[in-house]
Structure formats: C-alpha cells, structure tokens
C-alpha positions as CSV (number, residue, x, y, z in Angstrom):
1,X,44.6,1.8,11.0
2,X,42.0,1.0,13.7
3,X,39.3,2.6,11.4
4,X,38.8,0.0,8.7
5,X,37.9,-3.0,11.3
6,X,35.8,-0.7,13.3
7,X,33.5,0.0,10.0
8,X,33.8,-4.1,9.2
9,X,32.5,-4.9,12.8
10,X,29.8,-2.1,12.3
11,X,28.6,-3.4,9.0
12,X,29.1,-7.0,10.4
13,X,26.8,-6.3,13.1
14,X,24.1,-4.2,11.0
15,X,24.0,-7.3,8.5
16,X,23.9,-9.9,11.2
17,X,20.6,-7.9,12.9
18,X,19.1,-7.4,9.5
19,X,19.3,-11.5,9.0
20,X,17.5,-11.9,12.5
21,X,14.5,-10.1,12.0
22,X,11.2,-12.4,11.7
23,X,11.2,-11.1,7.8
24,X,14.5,-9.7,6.3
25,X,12.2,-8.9,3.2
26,X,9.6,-7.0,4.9
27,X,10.4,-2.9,4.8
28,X,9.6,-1.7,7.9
29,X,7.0,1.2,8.2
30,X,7.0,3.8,11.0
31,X,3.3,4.5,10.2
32,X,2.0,1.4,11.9
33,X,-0.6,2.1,14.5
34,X,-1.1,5.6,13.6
35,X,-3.5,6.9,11.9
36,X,-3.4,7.5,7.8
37,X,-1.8,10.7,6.8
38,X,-4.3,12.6,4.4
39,X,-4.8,11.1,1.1
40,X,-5.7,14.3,-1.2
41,X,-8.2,16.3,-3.0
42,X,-7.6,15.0,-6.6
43,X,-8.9,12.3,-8.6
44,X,-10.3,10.9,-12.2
45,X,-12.7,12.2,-13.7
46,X,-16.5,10.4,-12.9
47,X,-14.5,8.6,-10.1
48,X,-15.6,9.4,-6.4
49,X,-13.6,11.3,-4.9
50,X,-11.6,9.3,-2.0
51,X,-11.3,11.5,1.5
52,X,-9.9,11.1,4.8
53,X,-13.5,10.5,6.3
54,X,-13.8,7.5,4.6
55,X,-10.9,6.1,5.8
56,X,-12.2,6.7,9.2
57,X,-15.5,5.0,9.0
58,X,-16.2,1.4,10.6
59,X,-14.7,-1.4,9.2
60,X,-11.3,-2.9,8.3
61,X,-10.8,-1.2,4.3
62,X,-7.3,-1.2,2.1
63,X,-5.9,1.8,0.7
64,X,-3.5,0.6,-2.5
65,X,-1.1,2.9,-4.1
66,X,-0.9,1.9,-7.9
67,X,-0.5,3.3,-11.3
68,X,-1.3,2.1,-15.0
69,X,2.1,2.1,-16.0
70,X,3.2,-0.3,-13.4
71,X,3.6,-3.7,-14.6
72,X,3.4,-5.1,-10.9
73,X,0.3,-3.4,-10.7
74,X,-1.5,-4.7,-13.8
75,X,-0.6,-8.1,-12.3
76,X,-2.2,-7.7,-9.0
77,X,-5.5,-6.1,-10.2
78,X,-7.0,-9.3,-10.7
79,X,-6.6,-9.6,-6.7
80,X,-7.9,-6.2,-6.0
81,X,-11.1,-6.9,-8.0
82,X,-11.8,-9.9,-5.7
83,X,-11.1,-8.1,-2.5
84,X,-13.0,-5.2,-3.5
85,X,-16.2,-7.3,-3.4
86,X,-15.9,-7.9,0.6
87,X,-13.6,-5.4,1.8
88,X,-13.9,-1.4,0.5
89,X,-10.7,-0.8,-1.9
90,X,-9.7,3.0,-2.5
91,X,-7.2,3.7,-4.6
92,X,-4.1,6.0,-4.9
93,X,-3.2,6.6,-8.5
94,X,0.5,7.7,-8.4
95,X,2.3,9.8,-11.0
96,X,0.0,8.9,-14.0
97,X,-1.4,10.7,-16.7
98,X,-5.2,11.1,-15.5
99,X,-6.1,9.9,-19.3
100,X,-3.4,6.7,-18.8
101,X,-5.3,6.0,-15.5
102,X,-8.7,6.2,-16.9
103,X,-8.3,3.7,-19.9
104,X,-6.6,1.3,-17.8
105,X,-9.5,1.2,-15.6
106,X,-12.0,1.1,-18.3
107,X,-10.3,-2.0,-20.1
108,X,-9.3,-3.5,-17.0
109,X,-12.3,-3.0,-14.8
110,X,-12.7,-0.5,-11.8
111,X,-12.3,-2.5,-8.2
112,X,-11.4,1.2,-6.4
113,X,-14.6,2.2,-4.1
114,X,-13.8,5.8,-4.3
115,X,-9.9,7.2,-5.5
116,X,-7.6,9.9,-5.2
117,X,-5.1,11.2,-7.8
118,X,-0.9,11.7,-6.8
119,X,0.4,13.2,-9.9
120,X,3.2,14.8,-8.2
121,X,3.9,12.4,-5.5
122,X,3.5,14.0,-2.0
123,X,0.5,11.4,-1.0
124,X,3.0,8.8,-1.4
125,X,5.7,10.3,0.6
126,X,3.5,11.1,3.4
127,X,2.6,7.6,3.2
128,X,6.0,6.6,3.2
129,X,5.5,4.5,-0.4
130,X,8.4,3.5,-2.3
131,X,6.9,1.9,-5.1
132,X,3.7,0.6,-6.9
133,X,2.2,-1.2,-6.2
134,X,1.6,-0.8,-2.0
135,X,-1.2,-2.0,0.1
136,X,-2.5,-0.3,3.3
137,X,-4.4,-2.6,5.7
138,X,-6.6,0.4,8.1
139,X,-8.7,-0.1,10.9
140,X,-12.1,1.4,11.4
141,X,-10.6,4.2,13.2
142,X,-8.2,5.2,10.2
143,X,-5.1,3.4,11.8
144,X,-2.7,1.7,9.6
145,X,-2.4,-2.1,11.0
146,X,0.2,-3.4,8.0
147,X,1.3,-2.3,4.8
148,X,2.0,-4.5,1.6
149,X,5.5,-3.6,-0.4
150,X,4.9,-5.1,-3.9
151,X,2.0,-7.2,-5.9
152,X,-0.9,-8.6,-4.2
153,X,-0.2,-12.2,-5.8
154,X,0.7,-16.0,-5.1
155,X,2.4,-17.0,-2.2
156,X,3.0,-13.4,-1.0
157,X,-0.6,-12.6,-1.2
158,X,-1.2,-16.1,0.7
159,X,1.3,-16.4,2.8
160,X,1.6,-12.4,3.9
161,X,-1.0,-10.6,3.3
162,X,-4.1,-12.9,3.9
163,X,-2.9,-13.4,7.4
164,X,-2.7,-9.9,8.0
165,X,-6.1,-9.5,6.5
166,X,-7.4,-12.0,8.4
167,X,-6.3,-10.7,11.6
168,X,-7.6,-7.0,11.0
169,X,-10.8,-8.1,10.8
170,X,-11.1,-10.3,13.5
171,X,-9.9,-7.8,15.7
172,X,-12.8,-5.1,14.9
C-alpha cells in the first residue's frame, strides 16, 4: 500500500531533476576531461591509419564516430568537409562493411585526416557512443572537452556545437 506512492514520488522527483538540467536533451558523458580511450588498429584500405598519438598532439582536433549506412551521417558530411579544412577530422567508421565505407567516401569525398575501423563495436563502447553519428571535441593533450550526440547540422551545429568549438580553441 505505501509502495506505489513511494515509486510515484521517486519517479516524480527523477523527472522533475531531469527538467532542471541546463539541457534536458544533452546525454551526459562520464568521459569529459579525461583523456580518449584508444581508438584501434584497423582501418580502410589506402586510408591512414588513425592512432592514439595523434590524438595527443597539439591542437584542439574532433574525433567523429560515423558509418555509410547512417542517414544522419550522410547529412552532416557536408559539415565535416568544412571543418576538416581548419581543424584535423579523424574518423571512426562503426560497424560497416570496409567496401560500404570505401565507396561512400569516394562518391562523397574524404574530410577524415587519418581513420580507424570498428566493425565489431568495442571502439564505440569504450567511447561510450550510442549512435552515429557522434562528435568528440579533444584537447591537445588527448582530453575529451565535449561530445556531440547526433548530426553536425543547423541550429544544433550553431547553436551547440560551434560554441563548444569555439571555446576549445580559445582555451589552448
């Protein structure tokens, strides 16, 4: 009898926090300010081969998590292309036939300074990724400063990302 109100003022509660949080949109990740977990050995063939080290190296750099059969993915390309010529881009290609990969890149153009392969998915678990496409924001020391849930496009790219962007690299 008093269990029923006790799980309704427990959810209550839970939904009321959720609501009060700057974002109630933004998914939360428990990798910010540490560094990058490792990002693999695999990747396309002809590709460089994206390694830990180069997540390390100066300069604010984006690690995104995408794959050619991800329509949220196709849609932001455009995006990465134009980042990738002022900020290095690597690439995570998640759960995707390595031919699938390579023709979408070769129609679509190639914005990825150096990418690594996930065809099983650990990279992304490590990374704690729940989707395609997600964007890493990393610090010169390999630390993650934000990380992007979705499509890198219109007002979420303006309004979320940018300022994020923006305020990596002002602080290196």
């Amino acid at each position: 009898m008093v269990l029923p109100p006790l799980v309704f003022a427990g959810l209550a509660g839970m939904f009321l926090w959720g609501m009060g949080r700057d974002n109630p949109e933004e998914v939360p990740s428990a990798l910010i300010g540490r560094e990058a977990p490792p990002v693999g050995v695999e990747t396309l063939p002809g590709k460089t081969q994206l390694t830990d080290e180069m997540l390390r190296q100066p300069g604010v750099k984006l690690v995104n998590f995408w794959a050619s059969w991800c329509p949220p993915c196709r849609a932001e390309h455009p995006t990465l292309t134009e980042l990738s010529k002022d900020i290095p881009v690597y690439g995570i290609d998640l759960k995707d036939p390595e031919a699938n990969a390579s023709t979408f890149l070769a129609e679509h153009g190639d914005p990825f300074h150096a990418l690594a392969t996930d065809p099983r998915g650990r990279i992304a678990i490590d990374w704690g990724v729940t989707a395609p496409p997600e964007t890493f924001i990393i610090d010169g020391e390999g630390r993650i400063l934000y990380r992007h849930a979705g499509p890198l496009v219109r007002e979420d790219y303006t309004n979320r990302f940018l300022p994020q962007l923006e305020k990596a690299r002002a602080a290196q």
